[in-house]
Each structure stands twice: as C-alpha cells, then as structure tokens.
C-alpha positions, 0 to 999 in steps of 0.5 A: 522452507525457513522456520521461525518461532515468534510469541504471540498474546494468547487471545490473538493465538486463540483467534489464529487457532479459531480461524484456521479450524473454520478455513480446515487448515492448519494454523501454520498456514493460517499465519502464512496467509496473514503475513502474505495478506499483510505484506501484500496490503503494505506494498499496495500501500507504498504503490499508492503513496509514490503514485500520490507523491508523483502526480503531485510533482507532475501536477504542479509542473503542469500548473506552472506550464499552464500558467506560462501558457496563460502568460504567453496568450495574454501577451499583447504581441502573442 
C-alpha cells in the first residue's frame, strides 16, 4: 500500500478524527472510506452525465424519425 502525506484544515482533521472514534476505527481508514466514497460518488455522476448526453442524441434522432414518418403518413400517395 502507497502512503501519502496530505495537509488538512484543523476543524476538518478534528471532525475525521471525531468520525473515525464513533466508526471505532482508525483515522487512516476513516479517510480511506472518504476518498473510495468520493470517487465512487464522481464516477456515478460522470455515469449519469454520458447517460443524459446519450438519450439526449438518441432523443432527437428518434424526433427526426418520427417526424419523417409523419411526413410519409401524411403523404397523399402514402
């Protein structure tokens, strides 16, 4: 395992220290569990984003095919 060394505000170390004593675990893992948490929580949201971006496309070519259907229904010698 990689060790890093980071500096934190004081109130936010305080509050990791308080957390991790509720959890009855160290702090080093307390912080582990908030990085995992955060980057499980960025890469749901970049999921969600491509998903939107997607049916978006898929939701104006299905527009464009819909109305072209229209166009052909509508026709006098359909």
């Amino acid at each position: 395992m990689a060790s890093v060394s980071i500096r934190l505000p004081e109130d936010l170390l305080k509050e990791a220290d308080q957390r991790a004593r509720e959890l009855h675990i160290p702090r080093a893992e307390y912080i582990r569990r908030a990085i995992e948490s955060e980057n499980n929580e960025m890469a749901a949201r970049f999921r969600r984003e491509r998903m939107m971006r997607s049916s978006r496309l898929v939701r104006e070519a299905s527009m464009r095919v819909n109305a072209e259907f229209d166009a052909v229904e509508d026709a006098p010698d359909a």
